[in-house]
C-alpha positions as CSV (number, residue, x, y, z in Angstrom):
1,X,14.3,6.5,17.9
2,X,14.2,3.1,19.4
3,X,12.3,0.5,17.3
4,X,10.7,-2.8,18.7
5,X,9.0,-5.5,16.0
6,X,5.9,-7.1,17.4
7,X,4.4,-10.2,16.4
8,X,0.8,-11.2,16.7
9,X,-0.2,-14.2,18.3
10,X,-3.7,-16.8,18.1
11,X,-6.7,-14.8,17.2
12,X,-5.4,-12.7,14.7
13,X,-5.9,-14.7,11.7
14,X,-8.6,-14.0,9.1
15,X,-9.1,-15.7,6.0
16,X,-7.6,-13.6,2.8
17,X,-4.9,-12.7,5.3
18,X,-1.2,-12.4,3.5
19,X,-3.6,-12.6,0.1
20,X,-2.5,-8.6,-0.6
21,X,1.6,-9.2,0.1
22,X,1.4,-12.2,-2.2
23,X,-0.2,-10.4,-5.2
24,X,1.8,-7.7,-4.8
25,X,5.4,-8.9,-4.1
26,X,7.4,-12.3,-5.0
27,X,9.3,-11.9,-2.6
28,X,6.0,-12.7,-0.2
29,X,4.7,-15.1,-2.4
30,X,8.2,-17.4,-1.5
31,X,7.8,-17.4,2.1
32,X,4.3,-18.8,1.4
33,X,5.6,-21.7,-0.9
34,X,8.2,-22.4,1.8
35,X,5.9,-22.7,4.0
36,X,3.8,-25.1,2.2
37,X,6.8,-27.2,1.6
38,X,8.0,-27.6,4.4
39,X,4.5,-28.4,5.4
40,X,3.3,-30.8,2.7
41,X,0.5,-28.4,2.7
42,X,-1.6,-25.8,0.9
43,X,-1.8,-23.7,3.8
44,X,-1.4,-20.4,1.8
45,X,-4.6,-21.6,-0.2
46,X,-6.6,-21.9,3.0
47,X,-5.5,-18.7,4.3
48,X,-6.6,-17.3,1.0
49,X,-9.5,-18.7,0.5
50,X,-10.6,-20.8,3.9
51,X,-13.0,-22.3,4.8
52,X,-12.8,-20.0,8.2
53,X,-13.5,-22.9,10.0
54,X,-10.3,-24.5,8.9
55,X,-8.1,-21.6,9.0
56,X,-8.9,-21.2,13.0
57,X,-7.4,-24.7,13.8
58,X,-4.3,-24.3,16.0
59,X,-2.5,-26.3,14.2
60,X,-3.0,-24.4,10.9
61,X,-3.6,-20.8,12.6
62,X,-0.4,-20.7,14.7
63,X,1.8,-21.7,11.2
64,X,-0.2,-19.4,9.3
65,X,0.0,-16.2,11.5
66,X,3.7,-17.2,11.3
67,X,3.5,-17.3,7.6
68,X,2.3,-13.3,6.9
69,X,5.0,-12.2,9.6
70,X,7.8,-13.6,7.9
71,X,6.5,-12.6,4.4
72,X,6.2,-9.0,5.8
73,X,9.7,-9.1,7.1
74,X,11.2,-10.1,3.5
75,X,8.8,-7.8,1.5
76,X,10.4,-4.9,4.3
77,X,14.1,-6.2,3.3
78,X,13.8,-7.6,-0.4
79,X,11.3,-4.6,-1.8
80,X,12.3,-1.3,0.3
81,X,15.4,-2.6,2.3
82,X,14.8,-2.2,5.6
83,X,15.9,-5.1,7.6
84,X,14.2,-5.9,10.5
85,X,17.8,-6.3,12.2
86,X,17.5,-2.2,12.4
87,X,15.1,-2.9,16.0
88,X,16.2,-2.6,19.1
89,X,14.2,-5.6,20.2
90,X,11.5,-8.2,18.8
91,X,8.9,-9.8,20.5
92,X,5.3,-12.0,19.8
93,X,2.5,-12.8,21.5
94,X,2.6,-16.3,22.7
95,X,3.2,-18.3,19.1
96,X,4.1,-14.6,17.6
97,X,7.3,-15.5,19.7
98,X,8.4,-18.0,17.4
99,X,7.6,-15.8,14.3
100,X,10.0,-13.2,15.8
101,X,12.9,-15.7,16.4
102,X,12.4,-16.4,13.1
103,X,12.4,-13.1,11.3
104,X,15.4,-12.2,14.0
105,X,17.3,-15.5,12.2
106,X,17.3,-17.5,15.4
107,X,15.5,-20.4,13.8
108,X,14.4,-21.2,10.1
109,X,11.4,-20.4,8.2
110,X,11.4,-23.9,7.9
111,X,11.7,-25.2,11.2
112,X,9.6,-22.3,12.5
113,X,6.8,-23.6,10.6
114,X,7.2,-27.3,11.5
115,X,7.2,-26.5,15.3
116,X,4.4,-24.5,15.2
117,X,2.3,-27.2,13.1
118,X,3.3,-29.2,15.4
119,X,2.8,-26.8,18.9
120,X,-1.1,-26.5,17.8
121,X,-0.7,-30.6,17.6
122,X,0.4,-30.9,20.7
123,X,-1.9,-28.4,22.0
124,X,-4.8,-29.6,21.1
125,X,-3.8,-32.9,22.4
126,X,-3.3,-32.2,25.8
127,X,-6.6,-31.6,26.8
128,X,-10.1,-33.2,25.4
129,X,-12.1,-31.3,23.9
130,X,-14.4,-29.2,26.7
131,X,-12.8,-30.2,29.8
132,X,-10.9,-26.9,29.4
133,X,-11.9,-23.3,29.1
134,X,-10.5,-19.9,28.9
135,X,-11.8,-16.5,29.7
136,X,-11.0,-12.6,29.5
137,X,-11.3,-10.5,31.8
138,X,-12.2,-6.9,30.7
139,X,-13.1,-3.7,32.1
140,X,-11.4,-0.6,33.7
141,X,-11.4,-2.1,37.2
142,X,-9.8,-5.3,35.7
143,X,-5.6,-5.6,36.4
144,X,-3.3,-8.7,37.3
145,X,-4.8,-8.2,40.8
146,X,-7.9,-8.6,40.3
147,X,-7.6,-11.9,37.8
148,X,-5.3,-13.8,40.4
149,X,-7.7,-13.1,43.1
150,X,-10.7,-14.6,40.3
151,X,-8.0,-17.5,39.2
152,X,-7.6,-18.0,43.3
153,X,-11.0,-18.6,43.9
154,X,-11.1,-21.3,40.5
155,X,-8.3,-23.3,42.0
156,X,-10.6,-24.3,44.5
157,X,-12.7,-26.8,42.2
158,X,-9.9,-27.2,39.6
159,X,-6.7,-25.6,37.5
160,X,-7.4,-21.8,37.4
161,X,-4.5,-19.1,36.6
162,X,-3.9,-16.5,34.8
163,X,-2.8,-17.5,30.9
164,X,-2.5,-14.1,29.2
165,X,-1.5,-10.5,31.3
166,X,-2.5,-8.4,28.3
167,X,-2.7,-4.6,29.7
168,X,-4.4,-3.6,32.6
169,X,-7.9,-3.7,31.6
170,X,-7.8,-7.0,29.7
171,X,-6.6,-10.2,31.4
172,X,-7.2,-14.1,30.2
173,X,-7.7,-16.9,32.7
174,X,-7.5,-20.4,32.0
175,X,-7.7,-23.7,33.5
176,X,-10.8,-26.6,33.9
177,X,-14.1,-25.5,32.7
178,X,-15.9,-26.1,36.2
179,X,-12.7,-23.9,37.6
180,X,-12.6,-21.1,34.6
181,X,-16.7,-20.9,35.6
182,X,-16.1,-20.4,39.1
183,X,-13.8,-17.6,38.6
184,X,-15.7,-16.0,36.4
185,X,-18.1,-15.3,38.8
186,X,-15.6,-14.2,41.6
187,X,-14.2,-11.9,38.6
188,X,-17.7,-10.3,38.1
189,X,-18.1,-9.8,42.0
190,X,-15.1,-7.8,41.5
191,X,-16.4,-5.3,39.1
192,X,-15.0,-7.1,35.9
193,X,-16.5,-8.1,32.8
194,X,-16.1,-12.0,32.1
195,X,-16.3,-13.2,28.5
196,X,-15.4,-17.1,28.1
197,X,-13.5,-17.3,24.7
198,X,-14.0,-19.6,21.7
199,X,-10.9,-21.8,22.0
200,X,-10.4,-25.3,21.4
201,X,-7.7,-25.7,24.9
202,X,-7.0,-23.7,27.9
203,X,-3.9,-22.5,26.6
204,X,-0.8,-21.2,28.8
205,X,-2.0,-23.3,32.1
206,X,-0.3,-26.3,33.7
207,X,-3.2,-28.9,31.7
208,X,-0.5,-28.0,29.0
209,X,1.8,-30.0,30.5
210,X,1.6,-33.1,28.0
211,X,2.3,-30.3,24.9
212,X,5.3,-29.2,26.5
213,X,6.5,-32.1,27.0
214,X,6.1,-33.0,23.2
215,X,7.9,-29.2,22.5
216,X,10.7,-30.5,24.8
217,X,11.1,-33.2,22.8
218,X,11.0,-31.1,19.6
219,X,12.7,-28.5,21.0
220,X,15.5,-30.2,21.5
221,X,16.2,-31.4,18.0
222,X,15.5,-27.9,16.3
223,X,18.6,-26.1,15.4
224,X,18.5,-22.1,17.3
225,X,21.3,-19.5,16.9
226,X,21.8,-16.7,18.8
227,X,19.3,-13.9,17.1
228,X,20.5,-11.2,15.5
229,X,18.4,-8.8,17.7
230,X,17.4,-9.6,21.2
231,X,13.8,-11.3,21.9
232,X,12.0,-9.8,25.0
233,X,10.6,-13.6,26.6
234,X,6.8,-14.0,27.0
235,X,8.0,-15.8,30.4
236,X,11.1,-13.5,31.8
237,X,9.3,-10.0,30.1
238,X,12.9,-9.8,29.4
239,X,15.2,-10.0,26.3
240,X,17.3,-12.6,25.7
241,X,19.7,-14.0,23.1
242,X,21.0,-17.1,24.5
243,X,20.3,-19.9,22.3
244,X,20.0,-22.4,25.0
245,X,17.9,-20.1,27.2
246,X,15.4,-19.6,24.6
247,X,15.4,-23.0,23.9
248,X,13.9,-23.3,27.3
249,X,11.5,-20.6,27.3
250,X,9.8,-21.8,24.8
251,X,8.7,-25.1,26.5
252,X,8.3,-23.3,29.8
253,X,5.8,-21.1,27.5
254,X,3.4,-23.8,26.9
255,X,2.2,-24.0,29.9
256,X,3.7,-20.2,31.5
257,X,2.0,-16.5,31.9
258,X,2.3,-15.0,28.5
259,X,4.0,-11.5,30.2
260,X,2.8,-9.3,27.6
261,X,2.2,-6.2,29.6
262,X,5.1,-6.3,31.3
263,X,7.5,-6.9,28.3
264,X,5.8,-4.3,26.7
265,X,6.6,-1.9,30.0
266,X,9.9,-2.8,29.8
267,X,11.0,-2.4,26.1
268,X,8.5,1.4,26.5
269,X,10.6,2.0,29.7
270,X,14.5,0.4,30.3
271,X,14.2,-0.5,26.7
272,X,13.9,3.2,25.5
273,X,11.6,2.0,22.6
274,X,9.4,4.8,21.0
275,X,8.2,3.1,18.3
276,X,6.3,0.0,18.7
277,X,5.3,-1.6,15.2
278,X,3.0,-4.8,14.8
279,X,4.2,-7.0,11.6
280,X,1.9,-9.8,10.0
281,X,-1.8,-10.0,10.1
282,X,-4.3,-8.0,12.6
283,X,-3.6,-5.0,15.0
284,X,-4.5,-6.5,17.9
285,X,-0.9,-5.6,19.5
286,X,-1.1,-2.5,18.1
287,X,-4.4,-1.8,20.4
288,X,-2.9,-3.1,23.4
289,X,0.7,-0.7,22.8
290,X,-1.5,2.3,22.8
291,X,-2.9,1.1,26.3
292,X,0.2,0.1,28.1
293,X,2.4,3.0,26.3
294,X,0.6,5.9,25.2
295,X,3.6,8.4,24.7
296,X,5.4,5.7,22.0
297,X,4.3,5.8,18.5
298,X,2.3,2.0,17.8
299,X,1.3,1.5,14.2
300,X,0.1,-2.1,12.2
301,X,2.1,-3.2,9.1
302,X,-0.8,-5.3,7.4
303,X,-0.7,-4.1,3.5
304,X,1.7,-3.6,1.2
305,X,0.6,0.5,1.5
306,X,1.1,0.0,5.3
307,X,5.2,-1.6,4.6
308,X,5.6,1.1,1.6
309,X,5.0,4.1,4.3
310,X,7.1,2.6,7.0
311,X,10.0,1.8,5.1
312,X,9.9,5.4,4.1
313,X,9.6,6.8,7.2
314,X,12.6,4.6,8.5
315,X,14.9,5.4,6.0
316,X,14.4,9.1,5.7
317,X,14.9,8.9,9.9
318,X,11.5,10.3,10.5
């Protein structure tokens, strides 16, 4: 059985998220202070606690998403010994990308944390606040199709594209507002369902330029190794384990298509990978693995229960 480690991305987060790991396991409760160091911040006390408000800033969201992951990984290894180095492959959803480069050993807890404080920074620099918007695109008619032909019709008064492929039936544009509005109501024409999303920047579009150019910058300081199991690329839907390449990809991801249902066709496909396992907060990618590969086995590690049962199952080859 061929395992692949998935990683959530922005939207995921709750407050009280990682709050069951941490009283359970001090093994959990060390990523969290790492984080905070690293930091200078008491973001485990706002994931606990909130405000909600807080919490679903991108600068403290995408760092704190990161946070569960990577306590999740070293409650698997340090409590029931399964290392997540037993997966065929690892990937994450837009910033869950860096949370699997981490927990793969390609980059530090430390760093990880820093870049991704820094990524929601940058982020929400690029664009003022309004001038951008982002939608998804839902429905059984709705496929890639169908959200570049609303996305085409955008680009006429503005930047329109499609941010997010999800699965086929869920698709995220983004781009100006004045553009984002425009294709919503080509997208409806079509026979989709058009629901503009509470963000604070029209993530993965070219207005994201200025962040990744600041990633570029930060990028190419940060120290990445070759990880110990290959990352399938939100930008190739591909794995890779070429430091330099993934160096790359991750700037190019700023302001790229996050390939989600095509990486997740591949690794259920050429990949071989019947088990598909979300780790960190949410099941969000657990929904959407059901979707694009209904014969593979998709299951959410969220509680200490959840980690407990799949270490089991792992090391008894179930």
């Amino acid at each position: 059985m061929t395992l692949a480690l998935l990683f959530p991305g922005q939207g995921s987060q709750s407050v009280g998220m990682g709050a069951a790991l941490a009283d359970a396991f001090a093994s959990a409760r060390e990523v969290f202070a790492e984080v905070d160091d690293a930091l200078n911040q008491k973001l485990f006390d706002l994931m606990r606690e909130g405000p909600e408000d807080q919490l679903t800033l991108t600068e403290n969201a995408q760092p704190a998403l990161m946070a569960v992951s990577a306590a999740a990984a070293r409650v698997l290894k340090v409590e029931f010994g399964v290392d997540v180095t037993k997966a065929g492959f690892v990937a994450g959803h837009s910033l869950g990308e860096y949370s699997a480069l981490a927990a793969v050993g390609a980059i530090s807890l430390s760093d990880t944390a820093r870049l991704l404080k820094l990524r929601g920074q940058a982020m929400q620099r690029a664009v003022p606040v309004g001038k951008g918007a982002m939608a998804s695109l839902i429905g059984p008619k709705t496929d890639l199709a169908l959200a570049e032909a609303a996305a085409a019709a955008g680009s006429e008064v503005g930047v329109c594209v499609v941010a997010n492929d999800n699965n086929n039936g869920n698709v995220v544009i983004s781009g100006d507002k004045a553009a984002v509005d425009r294709a919503i109501e080509k997208a409806k024409e079509l026979g989709a369902r058009a629901i503009p999303l509470n963000v604070s920047a029209p993530f993965h579009c070219p207005l994201m330029q200025p962040a990744a150019d600041e990633m570029a910058d930060a990028l190419a300081e940060a120290k990445i190794v070759a990880p110990l199991v290959a990352v399938v690329a939100n930008v190739t839907a591909r794995p890779e384990t070429d430091p330099e390449v993934l160096r790359r990809l991750l700037v190019e991801q700023v302001t790229g298509r996050v390939r989600w249902r095509e990486s997740m066709e591949w690794m259920a496909g050429e990949g071989g990978v019947t088990r598909f396992a979300e780790i960190g907060s949410g099941k969000v990618l657990t929904g959407m693995a059901k979707r694009i590969a209904p014969d593979a086995e998709s299951l959410a590690l969220n509680t200490p229960e959840d980690l407990e049962a799949f270490a089991k199952a792992v090391t008894s080859g179930e």
